[in-house]
Each structure stands twice: as C-alpha cells, then as structure tokens.
C-alpha positions as CSV (number, residue, x, y, z in Angstrom):
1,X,0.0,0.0,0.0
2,X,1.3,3.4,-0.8
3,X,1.4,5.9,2.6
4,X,-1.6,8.5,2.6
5,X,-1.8,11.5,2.6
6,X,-1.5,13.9,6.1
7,X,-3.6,16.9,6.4
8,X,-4.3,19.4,8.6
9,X,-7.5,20.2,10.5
10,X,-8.6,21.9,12.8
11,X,-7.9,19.5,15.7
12,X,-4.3,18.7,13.8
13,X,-3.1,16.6,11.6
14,X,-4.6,13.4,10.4
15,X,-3.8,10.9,7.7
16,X,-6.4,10.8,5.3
17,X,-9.4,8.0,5.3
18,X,-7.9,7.5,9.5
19,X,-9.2,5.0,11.1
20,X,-9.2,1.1,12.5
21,X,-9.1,-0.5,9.1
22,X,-6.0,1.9,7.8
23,X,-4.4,2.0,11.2
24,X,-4.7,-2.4,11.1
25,X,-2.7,-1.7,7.2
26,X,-0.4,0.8,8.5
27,X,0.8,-1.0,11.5
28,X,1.9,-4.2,9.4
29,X,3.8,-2.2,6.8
30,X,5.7,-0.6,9.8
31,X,6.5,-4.0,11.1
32,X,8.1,-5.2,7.6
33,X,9.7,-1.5,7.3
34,X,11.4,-2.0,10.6
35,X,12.1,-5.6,10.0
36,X,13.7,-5.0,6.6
37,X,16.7,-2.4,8.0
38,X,17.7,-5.7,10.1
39,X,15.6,-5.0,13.8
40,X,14.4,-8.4,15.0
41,X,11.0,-7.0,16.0
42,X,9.8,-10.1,15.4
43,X,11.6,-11.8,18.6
44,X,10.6,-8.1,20.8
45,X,7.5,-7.6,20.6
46,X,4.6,-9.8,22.3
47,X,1.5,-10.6,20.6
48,X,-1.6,-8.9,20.2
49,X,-4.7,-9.3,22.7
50,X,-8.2,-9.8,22.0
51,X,-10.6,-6.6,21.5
52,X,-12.9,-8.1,24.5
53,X,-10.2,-8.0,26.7
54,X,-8.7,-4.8,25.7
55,X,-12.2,-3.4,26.6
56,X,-11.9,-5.1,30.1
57,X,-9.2,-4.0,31.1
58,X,-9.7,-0.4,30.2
59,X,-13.5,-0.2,31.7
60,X,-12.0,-1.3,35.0
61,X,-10.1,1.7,35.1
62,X,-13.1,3.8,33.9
63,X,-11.6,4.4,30.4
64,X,-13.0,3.9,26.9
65,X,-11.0,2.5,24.0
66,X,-11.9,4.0,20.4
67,X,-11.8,1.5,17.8
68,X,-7.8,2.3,16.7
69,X,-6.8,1.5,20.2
70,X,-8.4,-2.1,20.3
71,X,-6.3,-2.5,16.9
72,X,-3.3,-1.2,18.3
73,X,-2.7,-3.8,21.3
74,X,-4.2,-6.2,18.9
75,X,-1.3,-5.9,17.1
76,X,1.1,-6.6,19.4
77,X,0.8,-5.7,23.7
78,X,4.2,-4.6,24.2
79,X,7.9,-5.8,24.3
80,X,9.3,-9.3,25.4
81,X,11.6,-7.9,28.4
82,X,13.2,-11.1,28.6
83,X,14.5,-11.2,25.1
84,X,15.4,-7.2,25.2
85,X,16.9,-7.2,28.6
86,X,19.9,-4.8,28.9
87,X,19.8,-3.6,24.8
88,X,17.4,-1.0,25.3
89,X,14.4,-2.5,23.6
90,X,14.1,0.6,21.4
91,X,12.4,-1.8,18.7
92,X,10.2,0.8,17.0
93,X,11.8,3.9,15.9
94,X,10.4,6.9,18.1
95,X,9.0,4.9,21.5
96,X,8.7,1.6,23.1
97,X,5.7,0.2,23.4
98,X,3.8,-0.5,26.6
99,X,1.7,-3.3,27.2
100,X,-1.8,-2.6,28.1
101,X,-1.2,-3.6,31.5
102,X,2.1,-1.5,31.8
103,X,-0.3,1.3,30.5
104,X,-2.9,0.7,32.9
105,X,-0.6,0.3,35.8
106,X,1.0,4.0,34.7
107,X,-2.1,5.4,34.3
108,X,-3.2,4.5,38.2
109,X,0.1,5.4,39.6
110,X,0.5,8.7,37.8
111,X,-3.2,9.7,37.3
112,X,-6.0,7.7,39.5
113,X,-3.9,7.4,42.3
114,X,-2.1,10.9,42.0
115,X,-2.1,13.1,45.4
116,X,-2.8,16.9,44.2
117,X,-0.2,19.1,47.0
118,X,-2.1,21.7,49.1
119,X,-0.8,24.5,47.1
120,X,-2.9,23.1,43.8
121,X,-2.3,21.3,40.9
122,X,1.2,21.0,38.9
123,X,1.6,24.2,37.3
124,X,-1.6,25.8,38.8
125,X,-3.7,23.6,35.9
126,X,-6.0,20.9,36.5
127,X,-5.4,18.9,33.3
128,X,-1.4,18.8,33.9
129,X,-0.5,16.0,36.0
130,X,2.6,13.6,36.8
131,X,4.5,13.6,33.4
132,X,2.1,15.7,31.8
133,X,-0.7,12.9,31.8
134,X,-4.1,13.8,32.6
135,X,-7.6,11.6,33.2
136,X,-8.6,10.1,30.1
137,X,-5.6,10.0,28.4
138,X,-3.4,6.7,28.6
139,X,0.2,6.7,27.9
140,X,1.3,3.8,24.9
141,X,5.1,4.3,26.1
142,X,7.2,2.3,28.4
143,X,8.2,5.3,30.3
144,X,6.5,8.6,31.7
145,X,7.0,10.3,28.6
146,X,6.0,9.2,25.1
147,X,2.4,9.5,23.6
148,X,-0.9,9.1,24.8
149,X,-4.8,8.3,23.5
150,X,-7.6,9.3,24.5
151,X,-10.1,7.3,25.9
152,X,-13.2,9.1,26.4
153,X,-16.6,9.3,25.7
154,X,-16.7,12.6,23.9
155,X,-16.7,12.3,20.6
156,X,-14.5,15.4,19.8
157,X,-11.3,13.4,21.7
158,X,-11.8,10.2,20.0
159,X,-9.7,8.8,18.9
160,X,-7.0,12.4,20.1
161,X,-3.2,11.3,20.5
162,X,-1.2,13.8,22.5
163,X,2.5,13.9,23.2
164,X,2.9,14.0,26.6
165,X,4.9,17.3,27.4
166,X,5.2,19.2,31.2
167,X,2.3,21.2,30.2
168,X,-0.2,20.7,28.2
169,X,-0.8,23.0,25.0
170,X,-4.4,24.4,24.0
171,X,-3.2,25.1,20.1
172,X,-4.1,22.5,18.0
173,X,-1.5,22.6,15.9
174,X,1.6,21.6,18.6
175,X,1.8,18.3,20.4
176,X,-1.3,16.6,18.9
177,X,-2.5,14.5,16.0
178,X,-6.2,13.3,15.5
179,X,-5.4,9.7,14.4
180,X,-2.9,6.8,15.5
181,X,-2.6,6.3,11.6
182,X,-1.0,10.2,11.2
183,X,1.9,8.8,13.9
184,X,2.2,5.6,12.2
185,X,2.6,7.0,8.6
186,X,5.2,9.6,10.1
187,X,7.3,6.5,11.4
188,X,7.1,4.8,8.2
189,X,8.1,7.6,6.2
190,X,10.8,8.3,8.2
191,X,12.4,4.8,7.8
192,X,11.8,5.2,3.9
193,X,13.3,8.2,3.9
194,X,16.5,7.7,5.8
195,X,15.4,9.9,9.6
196,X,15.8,7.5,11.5
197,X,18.4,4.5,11.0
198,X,18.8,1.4,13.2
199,X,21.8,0.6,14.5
200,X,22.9,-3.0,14.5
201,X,25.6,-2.5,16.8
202,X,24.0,-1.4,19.7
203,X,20.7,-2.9,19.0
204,X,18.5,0.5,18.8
205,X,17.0,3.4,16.4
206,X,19.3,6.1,15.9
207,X,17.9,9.9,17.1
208,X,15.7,11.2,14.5
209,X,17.3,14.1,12.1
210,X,14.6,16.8,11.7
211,X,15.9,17.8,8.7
212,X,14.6,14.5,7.2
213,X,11.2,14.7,8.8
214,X,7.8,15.7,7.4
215,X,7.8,19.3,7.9
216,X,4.6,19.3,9.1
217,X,5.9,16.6,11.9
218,X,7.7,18.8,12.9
219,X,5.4,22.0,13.0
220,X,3.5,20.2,15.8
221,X,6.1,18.5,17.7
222,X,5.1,14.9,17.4
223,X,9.2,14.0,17.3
C-alpha cells in the first residue's frame, strides 16, 4: 500500500481516510519496514490481545478504547523484556511500546492514584498531572514520557493522540495529531526516507534528524 496523505484540520493533523481499518494496514507495513533495516522486531515484541479483553481492562479503570486502540494492542501488547533485557528494547523507531497492562498500571500510579499538593495542581492547571498525563488520556510508552490516547466518551477526543509534554498546550497545531494512523505513517516515512536508521551495533534506532522529517511533523512536535 502506498502511505496517505497527512492533512491538517482543525484538531491537527490526520492521515487521510484514518481509522481502524488503515491504522490495522499501516501497522503491518511498519512491522516489515522496521524488520527490513535488520531489527528483530519479530523476537521483541509480544503478541496482540483480544478486542474483549482490551475493553476489560480499560473499563475497570473507567476508560473507553476507540476503535484504533483495540487495533493497536491487537497488534502486538508490548515488548518481550526477557528477550530485550539490557539492549534497550528501542524496537520501534520513536517509542517503546507498553503493554496494556504497563499502561494501565501507569495510568493508576500517575493519574487515578495521584495526590494533588495543598498548594494546587502542577503548574496551577488541572489537566497537567505527573508527566504531563491527565484523566482520560493513557500513555502507549514504556516510560512517563512518550504519547498518549484518549479514551473518552466525547466524541470530539476520540480517537485524540497527545505527546505527553510538562504542560499541556491548548493550540491544536503543537503536540497533537487526530489519528494513530497520522503517527504511524510519520514512522514509516521516516524509515523510507532515511530519519531514522537502526543501529545493528547497539541494538537501537538512531535519534531522529529533523531535517529529514515531514515538515509538518515537525510543525506540531510529534518527534
């Protein structure tokens, strides 16, 4: 399949015809771009999980999955620590995945279970929490940092993917993209187009060169 297209509007930038059936498309070209440059992402990353239990394990945490998050963990739930232990695990260019349980276990120590100090919120706002975080929104990194998607019931923030910065940014044209298929056909592209490189020698994705990005990529800050 050739890459779409990446718009803007006026929630940011989307892929054109976004959604589970693109993202599902999307996701295994990535796998066979990254496996071509000689990552064994194959032997890293775990298998996918069914949509039911996806949905499970969300609900009990009061979140709600949009349909390009059930395909996302169905694709694969994280990395095989065992097999990645003391290389980095960097398997994907530009994040390592979380498992849905890493994710939900992030999202109660860092959100649920997060203890506001008596002066008020981080930063004096209500939405910015440990990390940059916020309820709703669950991180699909291995660290604090990273990405997140949110998983709401309003339509407006489904299915919303933030980069998770110390403050969060009310333009819509930094830190945000509407679609998990915009991110996915940035990483692609990238590969294709020499940004990022992996490194066989130390087992990980080199840093990405901007220069070589999508400018509008780089407009918004999803880097």
């Amino acid at each position: 399949m050739s890459l779409p297209m990446v718009r803007r509007t006026p929630l940011g930038p989307t892929a054109e015809a976004a959604g589970p059936g693109l993202l599902r498309e999307l996701l295994e070209k990535l796998e066979n771009a990254v496996s071509a440059v000689g990552s064994p992402v194959g032997q890293w990353l775990e298998d996918g999980i069914a949509p039911d239990e996806v949905e499970a394990q969300l609900s009990a945490v009061g979140l709600i999955p949009s349909d390009e998050l059930i395909v996302w963990f169905g694709w694969h739930n994280g990395i095989r620590h065992a097999a990645t232990a003391g290389i980095g695990a960097r398997v994907l260019p530009f994040l390592i995945p979380a498992s849905l349980s890493e994710a939900i276990g992030r999202y109660r120590s860092l959100v649920l279970d997060f203890v506001v100090p008596p002066e008020g919120p981080v930063g004096g706002d209500p939405r910015v929490l440990a990390g940059g975080t916020g309820f709703g929104w669950l991180n699909l990194c291995n660290d604090n940092y990273g990405f997140a998607v949110a998983c709401r019931s309003e339509p407006r923030y489904l299915p919303r993917v933030r980069l998770i910065v110390d403050e969060w940014d009310d333009d819509p044209r930094s830190y945000q993209a509407v679609s998990l298929c915009t991110l996915v056909t940035w990483w692609i592209q990238a590969i294709e187009d020499g940004a990022v490189r992996w490194d066989n020698q130390n087992n990980l994705w080199t840093d990405p060169d901007p220069e070589l990005l999508p400018p509008l990529q780089v407009e918004v800050g999803m880097v």
